[in-house]
C-alpha positions as CSV (number, residue, x, y, z in Angstrom):
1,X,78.7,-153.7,-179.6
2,X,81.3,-151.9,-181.4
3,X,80.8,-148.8,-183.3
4,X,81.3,-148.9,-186.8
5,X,83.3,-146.2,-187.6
6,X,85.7,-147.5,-185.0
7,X,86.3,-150.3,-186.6
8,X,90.1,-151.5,-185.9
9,X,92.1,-152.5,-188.9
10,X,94.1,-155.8,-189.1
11,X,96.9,-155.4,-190.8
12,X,98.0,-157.1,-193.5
13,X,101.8,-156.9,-193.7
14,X,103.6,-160.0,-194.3
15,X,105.1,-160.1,-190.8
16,X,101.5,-160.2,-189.3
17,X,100.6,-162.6,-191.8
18,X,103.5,-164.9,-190.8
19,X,103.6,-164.4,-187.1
20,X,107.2,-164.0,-187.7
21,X,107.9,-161.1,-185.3
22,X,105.3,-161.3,-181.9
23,X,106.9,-157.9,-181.0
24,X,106.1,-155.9,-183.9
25,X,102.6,-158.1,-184.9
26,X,101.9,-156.4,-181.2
27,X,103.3,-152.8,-182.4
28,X,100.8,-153.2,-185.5
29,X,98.0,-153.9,-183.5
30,X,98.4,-151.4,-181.1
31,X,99.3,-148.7,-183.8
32,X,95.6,-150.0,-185.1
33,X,93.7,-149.7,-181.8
34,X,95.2,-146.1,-181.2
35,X,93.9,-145.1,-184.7
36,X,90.4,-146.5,-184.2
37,X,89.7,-144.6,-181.9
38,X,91.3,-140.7,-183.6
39,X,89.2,-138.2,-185.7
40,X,90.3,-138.5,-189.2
41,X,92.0,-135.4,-189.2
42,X,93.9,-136.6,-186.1
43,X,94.5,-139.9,-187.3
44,X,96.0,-138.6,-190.9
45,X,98.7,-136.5,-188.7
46,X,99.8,-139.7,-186.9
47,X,99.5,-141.3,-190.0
48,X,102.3,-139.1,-191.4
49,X,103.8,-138.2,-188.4
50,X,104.6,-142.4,-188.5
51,X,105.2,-142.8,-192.6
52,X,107.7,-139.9,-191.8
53,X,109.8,-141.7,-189.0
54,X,110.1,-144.9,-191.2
55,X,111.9,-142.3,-193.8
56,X,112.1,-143.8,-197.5
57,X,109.2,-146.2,-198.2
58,X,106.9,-144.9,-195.1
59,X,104.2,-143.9,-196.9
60,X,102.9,-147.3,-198.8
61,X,104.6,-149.6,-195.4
62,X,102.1,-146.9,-193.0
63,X,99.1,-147.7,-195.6
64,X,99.6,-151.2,-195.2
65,X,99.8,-151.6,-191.6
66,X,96.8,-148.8,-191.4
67,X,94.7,-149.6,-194.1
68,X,94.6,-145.5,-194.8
69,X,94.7,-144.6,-198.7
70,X,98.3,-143.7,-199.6
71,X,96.8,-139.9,-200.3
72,X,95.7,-139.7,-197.1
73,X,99.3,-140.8,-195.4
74,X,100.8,-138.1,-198.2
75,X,98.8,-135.4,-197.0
76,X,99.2,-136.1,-193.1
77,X,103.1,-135.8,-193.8
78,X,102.1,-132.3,-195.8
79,X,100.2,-131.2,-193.1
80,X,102.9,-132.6,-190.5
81,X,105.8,-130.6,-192.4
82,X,103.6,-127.5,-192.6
83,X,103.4,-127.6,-188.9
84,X,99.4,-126.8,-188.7
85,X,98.6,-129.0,-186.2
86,X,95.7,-127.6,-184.2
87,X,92.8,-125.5,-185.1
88,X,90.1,-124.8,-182.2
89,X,86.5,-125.9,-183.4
90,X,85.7,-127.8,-186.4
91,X,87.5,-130.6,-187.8
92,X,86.0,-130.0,-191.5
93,X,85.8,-126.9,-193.2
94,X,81.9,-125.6,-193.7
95,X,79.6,-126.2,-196.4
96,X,80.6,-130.4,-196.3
97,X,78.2,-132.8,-197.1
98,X,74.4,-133.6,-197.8
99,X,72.6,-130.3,-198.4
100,X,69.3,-130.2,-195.7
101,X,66.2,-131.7,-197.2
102,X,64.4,-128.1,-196.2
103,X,66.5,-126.6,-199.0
104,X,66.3,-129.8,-201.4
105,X,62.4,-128.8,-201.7
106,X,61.0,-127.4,-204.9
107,X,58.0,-124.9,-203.7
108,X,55.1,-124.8,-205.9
């Protein structure tokens, strides 16, 4: 069974669509299965890392192949160009989502 948070993206450019290029319908898939399987942090840098090689119009051809938010390709180029590519430990900063239900608690 596959894990839902891996799912793989199909994409939906119009040269997957049409089948018109085998080669690069394969490039698109396998750009997809590599993705599937990143952190997101991890996945944004290739993201822009790949929006940054196609040079003028990256960003939105990246977000179509990837299915990523264009925001999310901008910032993986930002973060690309700044050259922060590795920090040791956590992949999000502290304090991030739901607050435990211990602390939720009124006490009467």
């Amino acid at each position: 069974m596959e894990d839902p948070q891996h799912k793989r993206h199909v994409c939906g450019c119009a040269t997957c669509r049409n089948w018109t290029d085998p080669a690069m319908v394969e490039y698109h898939a396998a750009i997809n299965r590599v993705l599937a399987e990143l952190n997101e942090r991890d996945r944004r840098l290739l993201a822009g890392l790949l929006a940054q090689r196609l040079g003028h119009g990256g960003i939105p051809r990246i977000t179509e192949i990837t299915g990523l938010s264009r925001k999310t390709v901008q910032r993986g180029c930002r973060e690309m160009a700044a050259r922060r590519l590795r920090t040791v430990g956590r992949i999000r900063r502290r304090g991030g989502g739901r607050k435990r239900v211990e602390k939720k608690r009124l006490r009467s």
